[in-house]
N, C-alpha and C positions, 0 to 999 in steps of 0.2 A: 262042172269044172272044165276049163280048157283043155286040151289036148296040147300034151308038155312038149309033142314036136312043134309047135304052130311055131312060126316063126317072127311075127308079127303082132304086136298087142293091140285090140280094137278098141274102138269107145263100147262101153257094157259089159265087156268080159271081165268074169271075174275068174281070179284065180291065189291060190295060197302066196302069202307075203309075208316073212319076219323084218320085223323091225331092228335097226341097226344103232340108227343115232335120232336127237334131235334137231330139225332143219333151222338156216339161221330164222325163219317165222313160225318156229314154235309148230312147226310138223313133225309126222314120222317119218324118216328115209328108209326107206329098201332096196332091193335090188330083183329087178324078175327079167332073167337073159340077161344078165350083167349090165342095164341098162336100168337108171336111178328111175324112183316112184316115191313123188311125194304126197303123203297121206295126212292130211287133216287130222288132230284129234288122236291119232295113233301112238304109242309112248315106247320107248328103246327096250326091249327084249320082248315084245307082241309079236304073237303068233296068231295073223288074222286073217281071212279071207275078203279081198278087197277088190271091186269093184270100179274099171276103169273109166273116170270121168275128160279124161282130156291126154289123145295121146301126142306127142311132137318127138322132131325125130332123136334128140338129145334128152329129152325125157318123159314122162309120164306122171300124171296125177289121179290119183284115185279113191274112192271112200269108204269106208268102213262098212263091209257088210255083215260082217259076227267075228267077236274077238272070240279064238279057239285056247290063247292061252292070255289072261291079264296079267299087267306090269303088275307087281308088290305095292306098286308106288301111286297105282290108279284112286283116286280117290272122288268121292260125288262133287260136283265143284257148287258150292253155295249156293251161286247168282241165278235166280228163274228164269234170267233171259241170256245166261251166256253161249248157250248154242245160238240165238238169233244174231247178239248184238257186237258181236266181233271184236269188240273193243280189247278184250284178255283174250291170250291165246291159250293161257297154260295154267288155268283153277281146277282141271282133272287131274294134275301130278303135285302132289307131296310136295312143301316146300323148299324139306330140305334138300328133296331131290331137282328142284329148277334150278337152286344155283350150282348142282353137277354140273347138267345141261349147259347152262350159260358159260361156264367155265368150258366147261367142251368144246363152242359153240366159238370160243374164242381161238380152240387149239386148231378147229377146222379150218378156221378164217387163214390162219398162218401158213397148215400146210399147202394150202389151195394156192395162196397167193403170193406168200413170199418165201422166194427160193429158197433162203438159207436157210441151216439147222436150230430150230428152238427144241432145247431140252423142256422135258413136261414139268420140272422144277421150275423153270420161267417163269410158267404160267400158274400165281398162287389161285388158293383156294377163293372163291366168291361171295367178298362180303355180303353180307345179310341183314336182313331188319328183324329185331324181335316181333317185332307186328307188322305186317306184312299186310295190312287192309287200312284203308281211309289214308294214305298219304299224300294223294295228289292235291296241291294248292288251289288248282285252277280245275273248270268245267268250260267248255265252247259246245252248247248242246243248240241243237238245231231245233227251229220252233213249226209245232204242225197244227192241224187241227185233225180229230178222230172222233166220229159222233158226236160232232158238238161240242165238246170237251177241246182244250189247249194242252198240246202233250209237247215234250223237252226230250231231246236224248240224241241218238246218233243214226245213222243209216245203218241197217242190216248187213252182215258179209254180203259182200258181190252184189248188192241190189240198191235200187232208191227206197227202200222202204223203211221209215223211221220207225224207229221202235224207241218206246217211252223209258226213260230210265230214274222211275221218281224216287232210287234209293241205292243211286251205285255203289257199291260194296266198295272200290278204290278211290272214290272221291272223301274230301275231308267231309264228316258230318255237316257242318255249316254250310256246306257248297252245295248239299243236296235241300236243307230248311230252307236255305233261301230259293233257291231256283223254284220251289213249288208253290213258295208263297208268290212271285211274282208271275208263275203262272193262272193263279188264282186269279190277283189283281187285274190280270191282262184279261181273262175269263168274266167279270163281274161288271168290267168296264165294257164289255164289250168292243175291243180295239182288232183292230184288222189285222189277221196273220197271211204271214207271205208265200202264196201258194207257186211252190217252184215249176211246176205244170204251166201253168197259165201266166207267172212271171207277172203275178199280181199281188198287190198286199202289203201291207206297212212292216210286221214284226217278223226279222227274219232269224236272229241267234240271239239267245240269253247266257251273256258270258260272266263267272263268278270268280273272284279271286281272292282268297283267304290269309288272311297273315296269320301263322301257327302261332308262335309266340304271341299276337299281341293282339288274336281274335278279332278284329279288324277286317269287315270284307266290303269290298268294291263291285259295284253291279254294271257292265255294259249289256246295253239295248243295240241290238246292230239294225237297222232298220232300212229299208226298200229306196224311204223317201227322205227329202229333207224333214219335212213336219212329221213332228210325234202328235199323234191326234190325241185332244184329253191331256196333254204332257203336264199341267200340271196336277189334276187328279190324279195320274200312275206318282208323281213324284213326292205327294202327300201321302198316300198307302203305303207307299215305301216305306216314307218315315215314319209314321205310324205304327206299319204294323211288325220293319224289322230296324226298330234301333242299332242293330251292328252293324248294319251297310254305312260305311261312314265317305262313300265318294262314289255318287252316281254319274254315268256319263253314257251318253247317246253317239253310237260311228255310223255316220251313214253308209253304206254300200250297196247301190243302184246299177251296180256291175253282171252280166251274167256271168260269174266264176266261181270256182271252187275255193276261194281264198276268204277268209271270216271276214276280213277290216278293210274298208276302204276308205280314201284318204282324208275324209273330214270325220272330226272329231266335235261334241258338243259337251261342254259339261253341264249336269243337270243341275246337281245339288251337292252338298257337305262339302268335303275337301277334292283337290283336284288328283290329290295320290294317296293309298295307304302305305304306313311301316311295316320293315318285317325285317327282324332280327337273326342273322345267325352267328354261332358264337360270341363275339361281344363288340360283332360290327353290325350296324344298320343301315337299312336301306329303306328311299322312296319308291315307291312303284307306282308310275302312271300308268295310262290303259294301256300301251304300246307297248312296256318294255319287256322283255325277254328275262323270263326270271327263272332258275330254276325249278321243273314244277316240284320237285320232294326233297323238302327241305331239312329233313332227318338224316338224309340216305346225302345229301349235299356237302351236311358237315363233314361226316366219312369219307367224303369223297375229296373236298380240299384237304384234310389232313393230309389222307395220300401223298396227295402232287408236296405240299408241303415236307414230308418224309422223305420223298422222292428229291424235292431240292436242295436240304439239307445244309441253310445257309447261316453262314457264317457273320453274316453283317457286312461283308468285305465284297459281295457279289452285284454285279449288272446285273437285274432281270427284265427278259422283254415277253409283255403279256400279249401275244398276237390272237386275233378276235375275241375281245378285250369285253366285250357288250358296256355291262354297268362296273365292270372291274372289280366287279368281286374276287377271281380268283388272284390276280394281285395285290388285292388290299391285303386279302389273305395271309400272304405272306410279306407282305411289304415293312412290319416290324424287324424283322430279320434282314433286310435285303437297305445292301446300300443305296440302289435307287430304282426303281421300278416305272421301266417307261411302256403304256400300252397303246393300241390302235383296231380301231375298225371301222367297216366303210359308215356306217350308221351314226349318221350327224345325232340324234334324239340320244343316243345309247353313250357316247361322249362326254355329250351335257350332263348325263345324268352320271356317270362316273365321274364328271370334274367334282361335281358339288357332292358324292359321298365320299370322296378324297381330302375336301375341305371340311364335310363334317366333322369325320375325324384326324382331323388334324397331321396328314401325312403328308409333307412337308416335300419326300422325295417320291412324289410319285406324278408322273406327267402324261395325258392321251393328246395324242394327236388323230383327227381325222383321215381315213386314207387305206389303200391295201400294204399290207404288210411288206409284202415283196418291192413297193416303189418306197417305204420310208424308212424300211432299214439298210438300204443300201447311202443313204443320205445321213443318215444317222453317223455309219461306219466314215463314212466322208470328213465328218465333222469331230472324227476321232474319237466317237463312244462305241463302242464293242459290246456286247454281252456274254455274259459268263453262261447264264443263262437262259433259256428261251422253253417258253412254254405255251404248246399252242392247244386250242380246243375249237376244233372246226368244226361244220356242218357237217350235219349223214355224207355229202359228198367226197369229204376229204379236204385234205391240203392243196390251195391252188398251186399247180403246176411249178408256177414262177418262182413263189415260196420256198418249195421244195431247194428248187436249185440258187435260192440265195441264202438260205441254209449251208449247203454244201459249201459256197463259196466265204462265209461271214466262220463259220466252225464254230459257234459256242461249244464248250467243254459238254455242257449237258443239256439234251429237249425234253422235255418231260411233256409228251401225249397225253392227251385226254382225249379220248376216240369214244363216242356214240355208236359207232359202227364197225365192229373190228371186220368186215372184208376191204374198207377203205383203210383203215388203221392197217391191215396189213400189205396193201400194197404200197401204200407213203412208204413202210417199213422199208419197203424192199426197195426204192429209190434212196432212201438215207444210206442203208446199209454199207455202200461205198467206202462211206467213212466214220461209221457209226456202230457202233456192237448191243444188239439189245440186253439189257441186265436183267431187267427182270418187266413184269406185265403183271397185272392186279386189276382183276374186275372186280367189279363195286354191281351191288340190283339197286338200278334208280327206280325199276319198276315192276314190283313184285306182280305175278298171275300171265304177264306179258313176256315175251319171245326178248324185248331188247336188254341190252348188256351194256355196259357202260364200261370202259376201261382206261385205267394210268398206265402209260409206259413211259420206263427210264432208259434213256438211251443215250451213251456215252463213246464220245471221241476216241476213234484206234489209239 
């Protein structure tokens, strides 16, 4: 043990650490000399002795070298490879204990970041999923090769090291049969895998995408080169050997980056999108579009904002980052006319035409950032009542913020992926805006993220 005068904490030293809370990535926080340690793996009331891996002068990180007292809540986490494979942060604590966390997780976000007073009644309890495993729609697993063998899956915490995931516990069943069967196929054909080393190789990511309701999956091949070698033998196995792939399609990306899709697209076989139903709207999905990935925890989740806007039929609502406009279709029965916007030409199109499918008459996207077309809009003498945004992990652009401020819809109803961003937008509205209340929703059970509705209305 250290010596409780040192003044200094070193990389190696270990020394005693109660757990406080959980961090927004699904760590333990403590405090050793009043100065924060965040501990991997460690769960809110452990009594652990832990082991400094990385010190800097604002905080410290370190890991677990014997828990002296275990959470209530600690539980084996199923997955074989969840210590390797990073992907979940949080399969050791109790379920119904993550959406504490997460709720907590949201209450930090606030105090940290925005000034003003939020009562803990604010901040409701954390919807939940009755099943809480195989939700996600989609897999982007990375393709290797290990002894000879073709293996699928993700990079290890903090390393390049792939580890195989031929059964992820949070992916849809479907998305785990298929991805092994075209691994096989890739394996029997003998076709070239892309060795990120040597920055050589045809087959780089096998990406799956499942329509829940209408069992329907879509296969991209992301590949090195233009030429799929053998493309129409992998395209035959396919159809042969998995009838539900009902829309195959090839992206090239010959890029050295970290980003899955680069910008040519080929379609191989079946249709060019599959459907996929929520509630009693549908939608097309090409390989590109941006779709919710859990689509259970999605419905609960537009409800929300739809409870949250409370419309009347008599209302302006503007959907800003809009993608395929689902969450203003959503509501757009009730709403006098519903106008949306985002920079993504692709994401437009394909919101114009599930607009027309069903037949919503008052609902119009235009191309553009939010911040340059609502101010043109107001111009042209349409206002909105309402305004409802759902940004990236980064937040609300800048601009946005303050044509908010200046346009005043009555009410914004947030949809924040990230509540330390969701809390500092907060705190620039706040000027003119009172937060009513905050509702997190788990879009992803076993994981650290949180998802949150905030209603926030006009002084």
């Amino acid at each position: 043990m250290a010596n409780q005068q040192d003044t200094k904490l070193e990389v190696k030293q270990t020394f005693p650490l109660t757990i406080k809370r959980l961090g927004i990535n699904g760590e333990g926080v403590g405090y050793f000399k009043k100065k924060v340690v965040f501990v991997p793996g460690a769960l809110p009331g452990e009594e652990i002795v832990a082991e400094a891996t990385k010190v800097q002068p604002k905080f410290s990180e370190a890991k677990i070298k014997k828990i002296r007292k275990a959470s209530p809540h600690r539980i084996a986490p199923p997955c074989p490879v969840y210590e390797e494979c990073g992907g979940c942060q949080l399969q050791h604590l109790r379920y119904s204990q993550q959406l504490v966390g997460k709720r907590d997780i949201v209450i930090q976000s606030m105090e940290r970041y925005a000034k003003f007073p939020i009562e803990s009644h604010q901040i409701r309890e954390t919807i939940g999923m009755d099943d809480p495993w195989n939700y996600r729609n989609k897999s982007q697993f990375q393709v290797g090769l290990k002894d000879g063998n073709v293996i699928a899956g993700l990079y290890g915490l903090n390393s390049h090291n792939l580890i195989d995931l031929p059964n992820c516990m949070v992916q849809h069943p479907a998305s785990n049969k298929v991805t092994s069967v075209v691994k096989r196929i890739l394996k029997d054909l003998n076709i070239s895998i892309y060795n990120e080393r040597k920055k050589k190789g045809v087959i780089r990511t096998v990406i799956t995408r499942v329509g829940f309701q209408t069992g329907e999956v879509q296969v991209v091949i992301v590949t090195n080169t233009d030429e799929l070698p053998k493309k129409d033998l992998i395209v035959k196995a396919i159809k042969d050997q998995l009838p539900e792939v009902k829309s195959l399609v090839q992206n090239v990306n010959n890029k050295n980056t970290s980003l899955i899709f680069g910008e040519k697209t080929v379609h191989l076989g079946g249709e060019q999108v599959i459907n996929e139903t929520l509630g009693d709207l549908s939608y097309e999905l090409s390989a590109r579009t941006f779709f919710q990935l859990n689509p259970i925890q999605t419905v609960k989740l537009y409800d929300e904002v739809k409870k949250a806007a409370a419309l009347t039929g008599r209302e302006k609502v503007v959907d800003a980052y809009c993608g395929v406009g689902t969450i203003g279709l959503w509501l757009s029965e009730s709403a006098k006319e519903v106008r949306g916007m985002d920079v993504i030409k692709e994401s437009i199109k394909d919101a114009r035409k599930n607009a027309e499918r069903h037949n919503r008459k008052n609902v119009k996207y235009e191309v553009g950032k939010a911040e340059q077309i609502l101010p043109k809009w107001i111009k042209e003498g349409w206002k909105p009542d309402v305004l409802i945004v759902d940004p990236p992990r980064t937040g609300c652009d800048a601009g946005l913020l303050q044509t908010i401020l200046k346009v005043k819809p009555k009410k914004v109803i947030y949809v924040s992926c990230n509540p330390s961003t969701l809390a500092k937008d907060l705190q620039t509205l706040s000027k003119l805006y009172t937060v009513e209340y905050m509702q997190p929703v788990d879009m992803f059970p076993q994981t650290s993220h949180v998802e949150c509705v905030a209603l926030i209305e006009l002084k």
